[in-house]
C-alpha positions in Angstrom: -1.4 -51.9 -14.2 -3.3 -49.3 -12.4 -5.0 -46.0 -15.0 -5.9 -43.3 -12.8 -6.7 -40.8 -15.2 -6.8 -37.0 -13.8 -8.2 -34.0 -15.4 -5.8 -31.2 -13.6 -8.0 -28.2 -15.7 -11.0 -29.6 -13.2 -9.5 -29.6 -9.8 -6.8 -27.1 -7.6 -4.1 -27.6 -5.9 -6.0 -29.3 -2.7 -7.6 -31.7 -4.8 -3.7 -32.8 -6.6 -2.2 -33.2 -2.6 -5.5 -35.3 -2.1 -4.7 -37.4 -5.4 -1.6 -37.8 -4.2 -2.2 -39.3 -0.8 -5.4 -41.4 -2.5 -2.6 -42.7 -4.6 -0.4 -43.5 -2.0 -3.1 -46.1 -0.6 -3.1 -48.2 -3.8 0.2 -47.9 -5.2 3.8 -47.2 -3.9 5.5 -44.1 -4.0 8.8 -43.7 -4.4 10.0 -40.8 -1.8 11.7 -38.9 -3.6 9.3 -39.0 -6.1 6.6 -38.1 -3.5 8.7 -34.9 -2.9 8.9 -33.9 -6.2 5.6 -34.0 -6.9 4.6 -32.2 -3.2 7.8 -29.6 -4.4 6.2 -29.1 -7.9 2.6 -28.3 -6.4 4.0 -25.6 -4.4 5.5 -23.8 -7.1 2.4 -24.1 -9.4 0.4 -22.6 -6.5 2.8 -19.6 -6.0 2.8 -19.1 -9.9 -0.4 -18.7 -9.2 -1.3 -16.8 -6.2 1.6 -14.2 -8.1 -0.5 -14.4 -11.1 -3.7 -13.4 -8.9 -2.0 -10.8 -7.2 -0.5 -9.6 -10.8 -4.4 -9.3 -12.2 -5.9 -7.9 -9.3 -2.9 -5.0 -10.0 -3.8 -4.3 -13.2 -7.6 -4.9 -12.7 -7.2 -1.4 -9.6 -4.6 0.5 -12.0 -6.7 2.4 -13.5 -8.0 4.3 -9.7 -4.0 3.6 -8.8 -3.1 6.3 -11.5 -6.2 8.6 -10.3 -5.9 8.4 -6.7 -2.9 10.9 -6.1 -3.9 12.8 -8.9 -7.5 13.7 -7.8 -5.9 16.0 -4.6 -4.2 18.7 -6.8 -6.3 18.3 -9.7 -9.8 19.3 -7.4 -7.4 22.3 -6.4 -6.3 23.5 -9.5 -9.7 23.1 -10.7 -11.1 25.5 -7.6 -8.1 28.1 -8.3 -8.6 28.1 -12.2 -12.3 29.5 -11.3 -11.2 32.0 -9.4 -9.1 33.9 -12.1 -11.8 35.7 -13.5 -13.6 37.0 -10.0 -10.3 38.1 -7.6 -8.2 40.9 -8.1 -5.6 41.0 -10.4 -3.4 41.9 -7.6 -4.3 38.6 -6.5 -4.2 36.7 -9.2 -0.3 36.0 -9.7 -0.6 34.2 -6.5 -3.0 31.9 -7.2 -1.5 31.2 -10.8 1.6 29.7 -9.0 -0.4 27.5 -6.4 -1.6 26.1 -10.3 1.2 26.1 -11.0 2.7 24.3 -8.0 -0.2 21.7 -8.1 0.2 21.1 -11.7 4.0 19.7 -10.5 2.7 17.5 -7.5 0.3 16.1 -10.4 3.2 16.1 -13.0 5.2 13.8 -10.3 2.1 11.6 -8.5 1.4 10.2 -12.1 5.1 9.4 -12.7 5.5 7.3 -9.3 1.9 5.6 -10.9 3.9 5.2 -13.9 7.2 3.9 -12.5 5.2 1.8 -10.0 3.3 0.2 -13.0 6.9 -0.6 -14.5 8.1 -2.4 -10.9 6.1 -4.7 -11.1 6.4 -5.9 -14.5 9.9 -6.1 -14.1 9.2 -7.3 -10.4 12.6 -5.4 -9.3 13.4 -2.6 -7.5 15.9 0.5 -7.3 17.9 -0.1 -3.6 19.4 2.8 -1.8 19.4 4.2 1.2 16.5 6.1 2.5 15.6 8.4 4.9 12.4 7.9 6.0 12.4 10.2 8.0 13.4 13.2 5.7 10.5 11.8 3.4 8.0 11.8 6.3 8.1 15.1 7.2 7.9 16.6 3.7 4.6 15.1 3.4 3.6 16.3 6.3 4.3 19.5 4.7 2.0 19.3 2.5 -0.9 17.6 4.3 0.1 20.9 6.4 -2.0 23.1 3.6 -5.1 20.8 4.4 -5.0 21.3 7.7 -7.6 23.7 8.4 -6.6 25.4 12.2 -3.9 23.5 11.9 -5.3 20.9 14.6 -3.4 18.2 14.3 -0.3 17.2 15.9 2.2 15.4 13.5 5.0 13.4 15.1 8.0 12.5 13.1 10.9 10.7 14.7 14.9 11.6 13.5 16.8 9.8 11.8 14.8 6.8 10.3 16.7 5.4 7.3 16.0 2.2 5.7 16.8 0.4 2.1 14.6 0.5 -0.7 13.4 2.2 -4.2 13.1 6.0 -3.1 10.3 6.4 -5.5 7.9 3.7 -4.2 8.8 4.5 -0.3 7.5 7.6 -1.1 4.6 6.7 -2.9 4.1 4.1 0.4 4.9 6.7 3.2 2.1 9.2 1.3 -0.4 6.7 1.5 -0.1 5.8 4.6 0.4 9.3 6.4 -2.5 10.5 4.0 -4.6 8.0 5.5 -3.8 8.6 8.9 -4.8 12.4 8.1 -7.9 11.9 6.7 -9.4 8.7 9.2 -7.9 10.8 12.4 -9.7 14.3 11.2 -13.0 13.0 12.9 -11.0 13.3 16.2 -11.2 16.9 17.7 -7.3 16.5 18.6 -5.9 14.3 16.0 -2.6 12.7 16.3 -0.4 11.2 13.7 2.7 9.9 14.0 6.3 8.3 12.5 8.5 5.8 14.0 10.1 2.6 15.2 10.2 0.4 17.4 12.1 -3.1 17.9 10.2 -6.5 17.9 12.7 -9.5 17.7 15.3 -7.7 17.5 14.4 -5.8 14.2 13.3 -2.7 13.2 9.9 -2.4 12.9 8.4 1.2 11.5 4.7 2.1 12.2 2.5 5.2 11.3 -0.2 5.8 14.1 -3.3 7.7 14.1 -6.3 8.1 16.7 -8.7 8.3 14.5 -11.7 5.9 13.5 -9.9 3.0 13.5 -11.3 -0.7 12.4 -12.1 -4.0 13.5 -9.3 -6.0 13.9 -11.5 -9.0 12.9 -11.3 -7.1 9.5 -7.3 -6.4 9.1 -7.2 -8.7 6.3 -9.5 -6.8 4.1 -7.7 -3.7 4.5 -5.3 -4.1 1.6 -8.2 -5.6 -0.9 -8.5 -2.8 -3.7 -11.8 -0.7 -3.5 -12.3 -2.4 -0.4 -13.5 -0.1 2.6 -14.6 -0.8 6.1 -18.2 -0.4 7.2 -16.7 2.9 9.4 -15.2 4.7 7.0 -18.4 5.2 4.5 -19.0 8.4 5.4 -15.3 9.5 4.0 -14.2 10.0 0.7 -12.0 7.8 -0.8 -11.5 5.2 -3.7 -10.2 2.3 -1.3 -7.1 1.6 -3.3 -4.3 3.1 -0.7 -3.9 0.5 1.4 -3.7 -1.8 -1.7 -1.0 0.7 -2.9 0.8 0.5 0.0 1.2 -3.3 0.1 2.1 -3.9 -2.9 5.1 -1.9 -2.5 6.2 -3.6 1.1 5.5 -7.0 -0.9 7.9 -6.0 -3.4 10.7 -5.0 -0.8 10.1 -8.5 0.7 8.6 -6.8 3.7 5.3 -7.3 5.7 2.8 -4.8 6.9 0.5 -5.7 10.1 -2.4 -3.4 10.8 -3.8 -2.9 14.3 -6.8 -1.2 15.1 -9.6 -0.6 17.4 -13.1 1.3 16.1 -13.0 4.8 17.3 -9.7 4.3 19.1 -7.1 4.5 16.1 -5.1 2.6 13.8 -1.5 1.4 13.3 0.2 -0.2 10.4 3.8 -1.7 11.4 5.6 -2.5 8.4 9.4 -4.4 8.0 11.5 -3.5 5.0 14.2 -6.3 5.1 17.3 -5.6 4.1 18.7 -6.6 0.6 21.5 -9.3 0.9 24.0 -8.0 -1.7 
C-alpha cells in the first residue's frame, strides 16, 4: 500500500490538480473517480473566489455607502452657510435645494443599503427596465453640475432591459457619473447611452471622450480604491467602477471597458436575460 499524506491547509487548488496527476503516475485512477475529484476542485475554487469577492465587498462598504452621499451632502453643507449672509428673500430658495438634496441623500444611502442586502441574499428583484427612462433622469441631475452647460449628453429611446430597478440605477449613476467627471477635462465633452449588437445580442455601452485609460490596465478598473495613473489629478474614492460590477456580476452579466489615454472610454455591459 502506497501513504501519500497531503496537508490541503498548505497548498491551493494548483498544487491538489498537480497531486492529482503526480498520483496518477504511481497509482491507478479510476475515471470516474478522477472526475470527481477534478469536479470537486472546481467548486472549492469558486467557493472561494465568491468568498474573495464577498470580503473584498464588505472590506470597500464602508466608501460604497459614502460615495453617493458625499455629492449632496458637500451641497447642503455650502447652502446651509449661506442662510445667515443672503437675503431673506432669498433664502426659501435655498432651504428647498436642502431640502431637495437631503432626499437624493435620503435615497443614495437606501440603494447602499439595499445593495448591501443583495448580496447577502445573492438575489435580485427582476422587472422590466427602461434604461433609457433612467438615463436621462440622471442626466438631469448631472445637468445642475454642468457649469455652461458644455457637454453634450446623448441618450438613445427606448432601451429596456431585465433586472432589479434599484441596482440598474445605482449602476447607470455610476457609470454616467463617471463619464461626466473623466470627459470634463475635454473642452467639448461628449457622453453618451446606447446599444449596439455583437453576436446577435444586445450589448449597452456608455461613452465618454474624456481621459480615458490604458487598455493594458482594463482589469484594474473595477478593483475598489483602485485608480489609474491619469486620473490623480481628479477627485474621487475609486469605488465606482467596483460598484458597478458588482451589480452586472449579480445580473449574470459582463462589463468590458475600452479605452485609449486622452481619447475616451467605453464600458459595454450585457445584462442576460432571466430564464423563468
Amino acid at each position: 500500500m502506497i501513504s501519500y499524506m497531503v496537508n490541503t491547509d498548505d497548498v491551493g487548488f494548483g498544487d491538489l490538480e498537480n497531486i492529482l496527476s503526480s498520483l496518477s503516475g504511481i497509482v491507478t485512477i479510476p475515471d470516474n473517480f478522477r472526475v470527481s475529484i477534478k469536479e470537486h476542485i472546481t467548486k472549492l475554487r469558486d467557493r472561494d473566489n465568491q468568498q474573495q469577492t464577498e470580503l473584498n465587498f464588505w472590506r470597500a462598504y464602508p466608501a460604497i455607502f459614502l460615495h453617493d452621499i458625499s455629492a449632496p451632502l458637500n451641497i447642503i453643507v455650502g447652502y446651509a452657510g449661506m442662510i445667515g449672509v443672503i437675503e431673506k428673500e432669498k433664502q426659501p430658495a435655498v432651504l428647498e435645494r436642502i431640502s431637495a438634496e437631503g432626499e437624493k441623500m435620503k435615497t443614495y444611502a437606501q440603494e447602499a443599503t439595499y445593495l448591501a442586502e443583495v448580496v447577502i441574499k445573492d438575489r435580485i428583484q427582476v422587472e422590466e427596465v427602461s434604461l433609457s427612462h433612467i438615463a436621462k433622469e440622471i442626466i438631469s441631475e448631472l445637468k445642475e453640475r454642468d457649469k455652461g452647460q458644455r457637454t453634450n449628453f446623448r441618450v438613445a429611446d427606448n432601451v429596456t432591459t431585465y433586472g432589479d430597478s434599484i441596482l440598474l440605477r445605482l449602476m447607470m449613476r455610476n457609470l454616467l457619473s463617471n463619464a461626466y467627471k473623466y470627459s470634463q477635462e475635454n473642452p467639448h465633452p461628449i457622453i453618451e447611452f446606447g446599444t449596439e449588437q455583437q453576436d446577435g445580442n444586445v450589448v449597452y455601452y456608455v461613452k465618454d471622450n474624456g481621459i480615458g485609460f490604458q487598455q493594458s490596465e482594463a482589469s484594474e478598473l473595477f478593483k475598489p480604491f483602485k485608480r489609474m495613473g491619469n486620473a490623480q489629478s481628479i477627485s474621487g474614492s475609486g469605488v465606482g467602477l467596483f460598484i458597478v460590477n458588482t451589480i452586472i456580476d449579480k445580473h449574470k452579466g459582463i462589463i468590458t471597458p475600452k479605452g485609449e489615454v486622452n481619447n475616451g472610454a467605453t464600458f459595454y455591459f450585457t445584462l442576460p436575460k432571466p430564464q423563468s
